[in-house]
N, C-alpha and C positions, 0 to 999 in steps of 0.2 A: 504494500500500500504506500503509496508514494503524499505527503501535505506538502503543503506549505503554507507560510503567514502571510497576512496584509492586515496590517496595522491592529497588531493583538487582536486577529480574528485567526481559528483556524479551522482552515477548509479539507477535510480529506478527500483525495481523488483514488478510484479504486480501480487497477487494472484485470482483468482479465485475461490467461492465456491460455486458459483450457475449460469444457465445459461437456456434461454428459448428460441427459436425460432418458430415462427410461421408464414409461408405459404401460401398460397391458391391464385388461378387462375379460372377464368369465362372463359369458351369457349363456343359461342353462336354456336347450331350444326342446328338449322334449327331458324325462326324467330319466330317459338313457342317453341323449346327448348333448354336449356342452363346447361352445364353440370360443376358441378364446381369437383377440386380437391384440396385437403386442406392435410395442415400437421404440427403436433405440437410435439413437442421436449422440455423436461425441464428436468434437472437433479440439483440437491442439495448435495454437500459433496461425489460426485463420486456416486450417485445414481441418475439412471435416467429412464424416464417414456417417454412416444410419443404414436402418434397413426395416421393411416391413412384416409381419409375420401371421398369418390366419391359420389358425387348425382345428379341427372337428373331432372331439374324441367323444367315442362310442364304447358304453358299458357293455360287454359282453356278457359278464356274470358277475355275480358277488367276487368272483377269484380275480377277473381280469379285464383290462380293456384295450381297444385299439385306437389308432392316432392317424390321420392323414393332416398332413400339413402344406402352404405355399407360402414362401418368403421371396421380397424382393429387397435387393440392396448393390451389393456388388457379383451380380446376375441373379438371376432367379436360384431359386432353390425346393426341392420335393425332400418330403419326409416322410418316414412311416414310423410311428413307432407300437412297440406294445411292451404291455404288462401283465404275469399271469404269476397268479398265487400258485406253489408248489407243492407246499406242504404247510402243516400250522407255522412252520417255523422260518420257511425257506421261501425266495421269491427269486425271480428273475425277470430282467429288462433286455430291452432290445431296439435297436433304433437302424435306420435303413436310409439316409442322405446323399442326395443326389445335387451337387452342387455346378450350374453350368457356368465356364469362366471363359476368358473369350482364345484359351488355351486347349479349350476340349470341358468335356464330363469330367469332376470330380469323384470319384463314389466314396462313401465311408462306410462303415460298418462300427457301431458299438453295443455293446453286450455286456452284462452282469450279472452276478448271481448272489443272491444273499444269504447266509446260514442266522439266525438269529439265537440266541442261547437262552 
């Protein structure tokens, strides 16, 4: 933060060089689906980056459910993901990204599994 005086007053001026916002809202569209909308914003030294994201997740059962997603930012982006109860104590995740860059398809894959004690 940078003042200065003028005549035993002081004024402070405050800069800025970075800033980030982030978004998002659940809209429940039927009792088995829930659609969210999300959005993030960051810039650094007057360069700045964001992206937008809509996804439809659908209860499968009490154990599990599944996830379609579209994002836009730096290309478009598809999602899938899901989630399934295993046992009382165990669960596993699973995610499916399809990220288009102007290099080609990205694909990801990410996965998990949880034992709880």
């Amino acid at each position: 933060m940078l003042c200065f005086f003028s005549e035993n007053l002081y004024f402070p001026t405050i800069e800025v060089s970075g800033l980030s916002i982030t978004q998002s809202i659940e809209a429940p569209l039927t009792l088995r689906n829930t659609m969210t909308m999300s959005g993030q914003l960051s810039t650094q030294n007057g360069t700045g980056t964001g992206c937008v994201d809509v996804s439809v997740r659908h209860l499968l059962s009490d154990k599990g459910w599944m996830e379609l997603g579209f994002g836009a930012g730096n290309g478009p982006t598809f999602t899938f993901k899901g989630f399934r109860t295993l046992t009382k104590r165990m669960f596993s995740n699973v995610a499916t990204i399809l990220h288009f860059t102007p290099h080609g398809i990205r694909p990801d894959l990410v996965t998990s599994e949880c034992h709880a004690e």
